[in-house]
N, C-alpha and C positions, 0 to 999 in steps of 0.2 A: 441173294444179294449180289449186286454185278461186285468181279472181283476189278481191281486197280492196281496196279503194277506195285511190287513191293520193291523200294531200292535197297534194304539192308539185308536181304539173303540173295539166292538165286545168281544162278551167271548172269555177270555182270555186261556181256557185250550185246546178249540178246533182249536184256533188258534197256537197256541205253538206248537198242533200233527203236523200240516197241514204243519207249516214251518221248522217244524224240520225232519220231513220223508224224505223230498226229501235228506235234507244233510248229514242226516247221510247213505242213499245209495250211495250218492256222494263219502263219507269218507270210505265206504266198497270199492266201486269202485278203489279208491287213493289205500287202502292197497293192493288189489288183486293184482298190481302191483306186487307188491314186493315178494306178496304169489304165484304170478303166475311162476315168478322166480325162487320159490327153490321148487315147485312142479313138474315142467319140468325138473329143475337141478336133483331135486331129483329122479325121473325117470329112466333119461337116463344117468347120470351124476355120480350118488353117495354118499354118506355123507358128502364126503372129501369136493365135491364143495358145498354144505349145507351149513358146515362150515365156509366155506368162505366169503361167502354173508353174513351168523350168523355175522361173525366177523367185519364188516361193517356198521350194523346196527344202532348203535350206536352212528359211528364217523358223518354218515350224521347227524343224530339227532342232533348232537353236530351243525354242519356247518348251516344247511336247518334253524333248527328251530331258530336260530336269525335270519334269515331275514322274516321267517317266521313273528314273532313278528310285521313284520313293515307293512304287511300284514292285521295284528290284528288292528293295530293301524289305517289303512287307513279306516278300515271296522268302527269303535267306531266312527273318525269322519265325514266321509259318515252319518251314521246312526244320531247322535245327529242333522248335521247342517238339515238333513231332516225333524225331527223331533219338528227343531224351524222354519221351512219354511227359510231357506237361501240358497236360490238357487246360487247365486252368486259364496259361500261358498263351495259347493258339487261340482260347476263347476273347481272351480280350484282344490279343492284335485283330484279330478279325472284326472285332466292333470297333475298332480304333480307326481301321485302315477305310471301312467306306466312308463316314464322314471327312475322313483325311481327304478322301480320292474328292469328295463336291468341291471341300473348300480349295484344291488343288487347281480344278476345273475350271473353277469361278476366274480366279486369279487368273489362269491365260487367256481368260477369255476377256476380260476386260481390256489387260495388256495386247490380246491381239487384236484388238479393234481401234483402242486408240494408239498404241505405236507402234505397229510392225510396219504403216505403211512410212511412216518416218523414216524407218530403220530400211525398209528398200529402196528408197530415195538414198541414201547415205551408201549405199551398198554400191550405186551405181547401175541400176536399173534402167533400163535403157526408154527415154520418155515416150517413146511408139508403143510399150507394154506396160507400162505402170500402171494406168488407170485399171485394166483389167487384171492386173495383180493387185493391186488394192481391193479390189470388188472381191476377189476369189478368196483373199486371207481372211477378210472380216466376217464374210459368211462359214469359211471353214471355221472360225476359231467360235463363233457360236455354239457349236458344237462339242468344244470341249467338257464341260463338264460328263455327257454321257461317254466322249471316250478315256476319261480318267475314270470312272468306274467301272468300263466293262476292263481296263489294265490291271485294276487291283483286283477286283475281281476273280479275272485269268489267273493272273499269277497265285492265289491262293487255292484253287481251283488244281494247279501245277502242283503247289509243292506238297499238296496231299496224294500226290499220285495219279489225279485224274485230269489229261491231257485230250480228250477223247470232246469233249464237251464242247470244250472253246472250239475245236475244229468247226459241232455241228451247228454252234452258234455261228460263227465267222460266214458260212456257207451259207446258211438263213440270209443273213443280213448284205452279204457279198451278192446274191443273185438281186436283192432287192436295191441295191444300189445300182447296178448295169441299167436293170430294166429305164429306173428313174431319170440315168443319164439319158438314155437314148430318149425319154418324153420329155423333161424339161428341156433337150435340146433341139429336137430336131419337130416336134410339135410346139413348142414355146418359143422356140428360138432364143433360149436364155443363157447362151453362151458360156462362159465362164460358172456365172453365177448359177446356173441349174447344176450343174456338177460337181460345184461344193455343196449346195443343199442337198441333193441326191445323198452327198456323202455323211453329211450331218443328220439326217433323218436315218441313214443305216447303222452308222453308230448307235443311236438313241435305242432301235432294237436291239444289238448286240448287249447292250448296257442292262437292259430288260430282261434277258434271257441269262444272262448269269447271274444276274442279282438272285432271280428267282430259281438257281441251281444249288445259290448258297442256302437259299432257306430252305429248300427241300431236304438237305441234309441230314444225315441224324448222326454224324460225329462231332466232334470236338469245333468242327471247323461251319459250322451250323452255323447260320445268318439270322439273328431274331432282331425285325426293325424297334420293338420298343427296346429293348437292351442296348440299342445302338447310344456309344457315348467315348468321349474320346480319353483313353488312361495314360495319364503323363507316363509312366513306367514304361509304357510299350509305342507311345509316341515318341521319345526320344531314342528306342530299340531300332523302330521305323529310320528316325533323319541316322542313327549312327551309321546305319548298313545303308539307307539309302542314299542321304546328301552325297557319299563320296560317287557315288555311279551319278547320283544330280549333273555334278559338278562339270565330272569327266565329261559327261554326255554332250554336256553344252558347251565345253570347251574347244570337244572337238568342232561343233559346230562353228562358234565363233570360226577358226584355224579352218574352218570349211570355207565360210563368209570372207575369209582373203580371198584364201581360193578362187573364191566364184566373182572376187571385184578383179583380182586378177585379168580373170575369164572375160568381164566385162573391158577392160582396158584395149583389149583388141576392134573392141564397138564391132562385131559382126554376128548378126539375129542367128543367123546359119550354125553358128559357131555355139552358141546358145541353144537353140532347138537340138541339135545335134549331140551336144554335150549331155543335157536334160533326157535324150530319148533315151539316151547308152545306160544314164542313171538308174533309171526304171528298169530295164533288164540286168544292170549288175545288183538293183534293189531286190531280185529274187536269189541273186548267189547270197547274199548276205540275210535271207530267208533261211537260207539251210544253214550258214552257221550262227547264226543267231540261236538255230535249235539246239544245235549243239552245247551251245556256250549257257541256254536255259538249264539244260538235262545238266551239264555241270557242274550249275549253279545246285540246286534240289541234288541231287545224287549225291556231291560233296556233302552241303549242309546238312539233310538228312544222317549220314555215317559221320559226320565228323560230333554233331549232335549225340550220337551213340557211342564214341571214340575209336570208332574202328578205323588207325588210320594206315594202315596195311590196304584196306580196299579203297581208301580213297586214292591210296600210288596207282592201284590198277583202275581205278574208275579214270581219274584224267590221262593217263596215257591211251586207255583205252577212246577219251573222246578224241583227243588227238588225232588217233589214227584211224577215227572214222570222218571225220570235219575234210581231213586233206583230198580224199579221195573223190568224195562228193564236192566240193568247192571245185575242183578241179575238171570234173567231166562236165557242170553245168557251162562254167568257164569254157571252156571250148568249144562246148555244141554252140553257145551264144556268137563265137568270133568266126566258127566256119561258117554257120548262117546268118550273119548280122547284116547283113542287106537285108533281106528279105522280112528280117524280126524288125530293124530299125523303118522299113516302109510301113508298117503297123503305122506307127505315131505319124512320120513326115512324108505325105504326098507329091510337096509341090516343090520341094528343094533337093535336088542329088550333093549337091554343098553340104549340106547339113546332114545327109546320112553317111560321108566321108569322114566326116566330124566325129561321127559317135562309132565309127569303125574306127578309129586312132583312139579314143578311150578305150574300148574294149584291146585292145593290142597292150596299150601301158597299164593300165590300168583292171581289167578285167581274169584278162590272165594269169597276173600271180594274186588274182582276190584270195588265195589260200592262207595264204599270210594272215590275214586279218582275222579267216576265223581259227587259227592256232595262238595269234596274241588275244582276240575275244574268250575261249574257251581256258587260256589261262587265267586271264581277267577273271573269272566266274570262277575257278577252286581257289582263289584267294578271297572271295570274298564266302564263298561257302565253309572255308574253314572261319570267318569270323575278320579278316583283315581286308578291310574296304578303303583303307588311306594308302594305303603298299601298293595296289595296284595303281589308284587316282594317283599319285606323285611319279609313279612309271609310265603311265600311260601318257601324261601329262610333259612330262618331258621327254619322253620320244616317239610319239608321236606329234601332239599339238604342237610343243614347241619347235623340233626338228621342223615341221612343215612348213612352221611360220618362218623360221631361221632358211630355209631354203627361200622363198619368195623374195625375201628383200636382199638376199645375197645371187643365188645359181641364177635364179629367173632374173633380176634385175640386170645380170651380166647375158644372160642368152634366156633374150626375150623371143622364147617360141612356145606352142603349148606340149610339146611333147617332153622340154625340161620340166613344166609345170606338173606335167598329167608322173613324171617318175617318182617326185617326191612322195606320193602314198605309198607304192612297194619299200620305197627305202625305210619310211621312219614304221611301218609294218615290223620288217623282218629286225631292225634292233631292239624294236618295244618287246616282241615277243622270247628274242632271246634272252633279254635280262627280266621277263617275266617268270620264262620257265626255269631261270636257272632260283628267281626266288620261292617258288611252287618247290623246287625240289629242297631249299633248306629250312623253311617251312614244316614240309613234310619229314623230316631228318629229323628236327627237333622232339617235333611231336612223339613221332612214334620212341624216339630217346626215354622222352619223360613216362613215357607211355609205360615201356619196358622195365625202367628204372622202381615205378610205383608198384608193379607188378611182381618183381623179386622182393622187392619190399614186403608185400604181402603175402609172400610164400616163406622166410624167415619166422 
């Protein structure tokens, strides 16, 4: 029997590498997607259609990541009922969570077809790109319902320990998306539109190969399609741990969607491609702490599920001090080479690669911040507290960001005031994160100790 990483004994930091590598190649995998997209676009295609997809980026953010969130929430309680041994408990989230994940899917996909392009019109989408950001959303979001189930999927996949999997899914489905770009583009000439299909037909396999990981199973966490049916008890387990990361997720998005009208307000395409290309390469720093911030999520849940919360102190400090270091050296190799990374995507504009060389400088460089406030985010919600983090992160971050725009920026209208706003509401969100992570954890192990002499009396 392959063995799976166990998070409730064993050293903890060799553990942590082991289950966090495979996902954060998983989460490189997921962006390439998207990078594969405007590196082919950008090729054969242009700036113009760069832009386009640029312009895009965002409003899925906006869509994906709330239901994404529920995703989050399926994965916390997978992990916790594992972790207290209730098998009963993991049996039904697991049947709860893929019909959850279709009718999830359903939902953005409609909504992304009839109004996201309203919503980029509104955004201030520049009318030389709209038309091929409309074409690009409608066909991406068809494809939602297979990537809400390969995410619920994953993540229950995750919080049993086996991270290994979704890797060699993502890799299947990742080479078979590349190939498709470069045919439906450059044999079809379907610009835009072959590279969100490409993408939506990769998904559809990625979807197919977990589903079929889950049934193969023969623990607790075993996928049987007639069993499949949805249990209020574990569907509201689902929205309590999920809706709050829903929320957040899309909040920040919205608080992005200034951002990018902002961004728009300058009216320069340059400025745009530019901004867009920088995204995509800091879309891979935020690959690796997204892992981290996963392994935290599962590693906490898991042990605090068992009550061990003495190893949940050294599990998140220990992620902590693995996120920084890693955030930090990709961060840098990206700004000494970002000529050369950024000529990837934009050919035809040196404008526009100056542009995504000033993101990465404000921007790119203290990305560490984000994955030490993400990774606290994640053992608040793995001990069980998903509103603590959403009203933290929500006022300093989204708020803060949006509070900068219409005050710092509207007084010094440059984009380098604009691009500072992220490191700032970063490193406050994360300090009054970790200082709640730590009285959280104060309590706990208090009451912990407290029931403990109790039962030695």
């Amino acid at each position: 029997m392959k063995k799976r990483i166990d998070m409730l004994e064993g050293p903890i930091l060799g553990g942590i590498l082991r289950f966090a590598f495979p996902i954060i190649l998983t989460n490189l995998l997921q962006i390439l997607y998207n990078t594969a997209d405007k590196i082919v676009v950008g090729q054969y295609c242009g700036s113009l259609s760069i832009a386009a997809i640029s312009a895009t980026s965002t409003l899925t953010t906006l869509f994906v990541n709330f239901f994404i969130g529920f995703s989050v929430g399926t994965g916390v309680c997978v992990a916790r009922a594992l972790g207290g041994h209730k098998d009963e408990i993991v049996h039904r989230t697991v049947h709860t969570a893929l019909p959850t994940a279709a009718i999830c899917g359903g939902i953005l996909c409609v909504a992304g077809i009839f109004f996201a392009p309203t919503i980029l019109a509104w955004m201030g989408t520049p009318k030389t790109v709209l038309p091929l950001s409309t074409l690009y959303i409608r066909i991406y979001f068809a494809g939602m319902v297979f990537n809400m189930v390969y995410n619920f999927s994953a993540s229950i996949l995750r919080a049993a320990g086996e991270t290994k999997l979704p890797l060699y899914f993502l890799t299947i489905a990742g080479i078979v998306n590349v190939v498709l770009n470069v045919i439906f583009v450059t044999a079809f000439n379907m610009n835009v539109a072959g590279v969100a299909l490409a993408t939506a037909i990769s998904q559809a396999l990625s979807a197919v190969l977990a589903v079929n990981a889950l049934m193969r199973r023969t623990d607790a966490c075993r996928f049987i399609p007639k069993k499949m049916r949805i249990y209020g008890e574990q569907l509201l387990a689902i929205i309590r741990n999920g809706m709050p990361a829903g929320i957040q997720n899309s909040l920040f998005a919205i608080s992005n969607m200034i951002i990018v009208s902002a961004i728009n307000s300058f009216n320069s395409e340059a400025l745009i491609s530019g901004h867009g290309a920088a995204a995509s390469l800091e879309a891979m720093n935020h690959a690796v702490a997204s892992g981290f911030s996963t392994t935290t999520t599962n590693y906490v849940g898991q042990n605090a599920g068992a009550h061990n919360f003495k190893r949940v102190k050294k599990i998140y400090y220990t992620c902590l001090g693995c996120v920084t270091p890693a955030v930090m050296a990709i961060s840098l190799t990206f700004f000494i080479f970002g000529k050369p990374l950024l000529s990837l995507f934009i050919t035809d504009s040196a404008e526009a690669i100056n542009y995504g060389i000033l993101r990465l400088l404000y921007m790119g460089l203290p990305y560490f911040l984000l994955g030490l406030m993400d990774c606290s985010t994640a053992a608040m919600r793995g001990l069980g507290y998903s509103l603590t983090p959403m009203f933290i992160t929500l006022m300093g971050a989204c708020g803060l960001r949006i509070l900068w725009v219409y005050t710092v920026f509207a007084k010094i209208h440059t984009i380098q005031s604009l691009y500072i706003s992220y490191p700032t509401s970063w490193i406050v969100t994360f300090s009054v994160l970790c200082i709640m992570v730590h009285i959280t954890l104060s309590k706990k192990m208090k009451i912990q100790n407290t029931l403990t002499q109790s039962s030695t009396i």
